[in-house]
C-alpha positions, -999 to 999 in steps of 0.1 A, spaced: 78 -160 -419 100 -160 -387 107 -120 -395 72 -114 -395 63 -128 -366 92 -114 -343 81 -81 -359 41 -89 -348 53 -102 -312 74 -64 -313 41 -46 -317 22 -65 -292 47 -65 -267 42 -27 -269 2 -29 -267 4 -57 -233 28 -30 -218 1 -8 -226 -22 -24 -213 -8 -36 -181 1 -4 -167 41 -7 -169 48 34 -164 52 51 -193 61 85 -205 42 113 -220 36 123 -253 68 141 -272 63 169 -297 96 179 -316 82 210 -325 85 220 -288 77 257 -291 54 251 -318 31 237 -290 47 263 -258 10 253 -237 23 218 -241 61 224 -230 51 245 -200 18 262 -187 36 294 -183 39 299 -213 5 308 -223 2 342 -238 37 343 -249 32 363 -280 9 385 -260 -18 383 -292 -41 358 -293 -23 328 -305 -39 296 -326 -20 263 -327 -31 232 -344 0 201 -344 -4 170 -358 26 141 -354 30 101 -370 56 85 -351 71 54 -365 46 49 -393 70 17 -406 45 2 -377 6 -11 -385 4 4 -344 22 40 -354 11 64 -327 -6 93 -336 -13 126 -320 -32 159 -324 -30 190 -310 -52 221 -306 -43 253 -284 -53 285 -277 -34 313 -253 -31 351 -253 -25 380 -227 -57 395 -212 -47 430 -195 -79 426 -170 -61 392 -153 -28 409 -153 -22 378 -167 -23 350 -194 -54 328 -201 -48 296 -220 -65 260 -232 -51 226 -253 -69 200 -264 -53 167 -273 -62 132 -289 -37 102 -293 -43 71 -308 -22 40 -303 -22 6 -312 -33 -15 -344 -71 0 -354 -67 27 -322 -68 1 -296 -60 24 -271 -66 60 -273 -63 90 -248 -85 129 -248 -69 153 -229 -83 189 -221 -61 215 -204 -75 249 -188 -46 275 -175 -41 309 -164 -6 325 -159 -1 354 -136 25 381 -149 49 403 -129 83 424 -131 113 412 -110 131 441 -122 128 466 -150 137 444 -174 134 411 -160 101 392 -162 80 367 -145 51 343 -155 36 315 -128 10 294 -141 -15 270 -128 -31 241 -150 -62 225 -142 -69 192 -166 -94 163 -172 -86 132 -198 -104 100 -210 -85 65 -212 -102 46 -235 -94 10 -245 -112 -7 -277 -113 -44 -267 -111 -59 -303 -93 -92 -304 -95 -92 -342 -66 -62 -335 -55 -68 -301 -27 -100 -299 -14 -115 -265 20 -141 -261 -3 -169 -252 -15 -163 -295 20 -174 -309 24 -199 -325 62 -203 -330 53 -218 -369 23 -196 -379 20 -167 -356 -12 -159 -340 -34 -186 -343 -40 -198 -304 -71 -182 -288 -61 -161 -257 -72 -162 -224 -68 -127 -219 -97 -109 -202 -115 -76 -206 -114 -52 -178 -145 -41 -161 -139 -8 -175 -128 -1 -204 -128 41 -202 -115 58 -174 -122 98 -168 -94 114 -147 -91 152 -132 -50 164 -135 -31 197 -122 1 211 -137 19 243 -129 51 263 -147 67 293 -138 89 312 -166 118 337 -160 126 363 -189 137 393 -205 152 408 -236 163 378 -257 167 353 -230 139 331 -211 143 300 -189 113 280 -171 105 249 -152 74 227 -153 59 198 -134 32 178 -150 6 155 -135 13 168 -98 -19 147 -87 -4 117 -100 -44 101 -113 -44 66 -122 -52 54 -152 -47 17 -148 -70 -7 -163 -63 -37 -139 -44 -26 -112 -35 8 -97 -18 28 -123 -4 60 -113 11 89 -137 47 96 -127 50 133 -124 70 143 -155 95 176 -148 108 201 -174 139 225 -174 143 245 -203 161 280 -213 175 293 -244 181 329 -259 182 351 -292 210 362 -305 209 390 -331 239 387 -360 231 416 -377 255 449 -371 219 468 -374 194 457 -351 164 460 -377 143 432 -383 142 440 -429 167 437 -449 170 452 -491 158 416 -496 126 416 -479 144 394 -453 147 398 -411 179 401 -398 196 363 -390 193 354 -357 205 324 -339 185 305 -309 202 277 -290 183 260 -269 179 231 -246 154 213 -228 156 184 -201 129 163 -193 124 141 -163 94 113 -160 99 79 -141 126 60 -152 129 85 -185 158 110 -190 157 131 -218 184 162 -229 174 177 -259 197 203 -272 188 224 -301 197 257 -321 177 273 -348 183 299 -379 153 325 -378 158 349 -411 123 362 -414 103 348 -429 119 314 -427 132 294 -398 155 263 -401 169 240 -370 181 210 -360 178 191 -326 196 164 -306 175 141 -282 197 120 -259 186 95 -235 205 84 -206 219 57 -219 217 57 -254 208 84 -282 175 87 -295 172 107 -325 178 139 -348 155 160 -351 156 186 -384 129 209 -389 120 240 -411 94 265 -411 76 299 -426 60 326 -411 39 354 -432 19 381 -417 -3 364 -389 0 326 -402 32 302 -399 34 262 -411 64 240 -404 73 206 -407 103 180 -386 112 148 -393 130 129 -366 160 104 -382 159 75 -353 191 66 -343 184 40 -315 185 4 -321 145 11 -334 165 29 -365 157 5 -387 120 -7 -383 98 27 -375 105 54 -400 112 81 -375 84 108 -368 65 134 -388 53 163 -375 34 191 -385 22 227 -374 -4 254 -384 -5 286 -363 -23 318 -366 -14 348 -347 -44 374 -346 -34 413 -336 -23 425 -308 -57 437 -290 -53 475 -277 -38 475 -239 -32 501 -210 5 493 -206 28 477 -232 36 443 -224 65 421 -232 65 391 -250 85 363 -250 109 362 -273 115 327 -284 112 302 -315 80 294 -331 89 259 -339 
């Protein structure tokens, strides 16, 4: 009985910090370049074609309160703009029976230029609105002043509704990316206007930074992309992305296996003070469509009681439309 209710007061201390405006971090995908609108606004029209993405991710499901999250993007390369054009749409849902949940639509463009002949630049601007919405339901929601140290929650609370209970908020973003043949590296700063989204007090978004950078590396002696086996030539992608946002430090370091049509990798997240999780992940891609799947293995002092993450992509990559100039794409993972 004790167990169970130190694992009920766990899940409610994460609703009240919820709910009280402590800061907090952003949503993390594992399949970071699976959802590139998400990682960094520059990044829109990266493949150039008009590119679909739909994510969905579980994390911790062990947990009545797991925290789910669903994706929807759309980017490609318009040769009008001289640019890329871009939108994502995103829902989360927290808390036992959604007690809090979050809509979030983005709208970007990205401006392409040369540096040199064979160096690339992308700088994007990212225009955003999202609803905070809190379903006041004490038959879900529990507060400390519940407990009962014998029988749980059985006390009635004197916690009180706020006056509103949905909060609209507008949001900027902006991203620049740096690339060329088989390399690319790009910065990001998220929530530059810093909207509030407190409940009972003044609430303010910490702006979240992003560095990340990685490369292709052909391991093929011929640099063709079949093989006799109806296979791409290997090539290896490390990567690594660092992400700043309040008090939160994250390094995430990562290197994939892409032999066409499959793609395999594993990832690393660290904190700054303690490690966070593995992250292994595998994927296919067939003419325009690709599907792939990660599981992150916890291995924080939360190993034990959450069941990791799930996470799972669609993607469908239409044809290239017909263009005065040949453009570049990025060439980077698709997971």
């Amino acid at each position: 009985m004790k167990k169970r209710v130190r694992r009920i007061v766990a899940i409610a201390a994460l609703v009240i910090i919820s709910l009280q405006g402590v800061k907090a971090q952003d949503i993390g995908f594992s399949q970071f370049y699976a959802n590139p609108l998400y990682l960094n606004p520059a990044m829109a029209g990266s493949k150039i074609a008009p590119n679909f993405s739909l994510t969905y991710r579980c994390q911790w499901p062990a947990l009545t309160s797991a925290y789910q999250t669903a994706s929807l993007s759309y980017d490609q390369y318009i040769d009008k703009l001289h640019g890329s054009i871009g939108a994502i749409f995103l829902y989360d849902r927290q808390g036992d029976h959604g007690a809090l949940n979050t809509f979030y639509g983005g709208f970007m463009y990205a401006f392409r230029f040369n540096l040199t002949r064979e160096v690339f630049m992308n700088i994007a601007l990212q225009a955003s609105v999202f609803n905070v919405h809190l379903n006041w339901d004490l038959n879900y929601l529990h507060f400390p002043d519940q407990i009962d140290p014998s029988q749980g929650f059985v006390n009635q609370t004197s916690a009180q509704p706020p006056e509103n209970n949905s909060k609209w908020n507008a949001d900027f973003s902006a991203g620049v990316m740096v690339y060329g043949t088989g390399w690319y590296a790009g910065a990001a700063g998220s929530h530059l206007s810093r909207p509030d989204q407190g409940f009972y007090s003044v609430d303010r978004i910490p702006i979240k930074v992003t560095v990340h950078g990685g490369g292709m590396i052909n391991l093929a002696k011929e640099k063709r992309r079949t093989s006799t086996l109806g296979l791409g030539t290997p090539i290896i992608s490390p990567n690594f992305i660092y992400q700043y946002q309040g008090t939160f430090h994250y390094f995430n370091y990562g290197v994939y296996l892409d032999w066409e049509p499959f793609l395999v990798g594993v990832w690393y997240r660290n904190g700054v003070e303690n490690s966070d999780a593995f992250i292994f992940l595998a994927g296919i891609q067939w003419d325009h469509y690709k599907v792939g799947y990660s599981y992150d293995v916890t291995v924080s002092k939360l190993a034990n009681n959450t069941h990791g993450a799930h996470e799972v992509t669609l993607g469908v990559l239409l044809p290239v439309p017909q263009q005065k100039q040949k453009v570049r794409a990025i060439r980077c993972p698709s997971f």
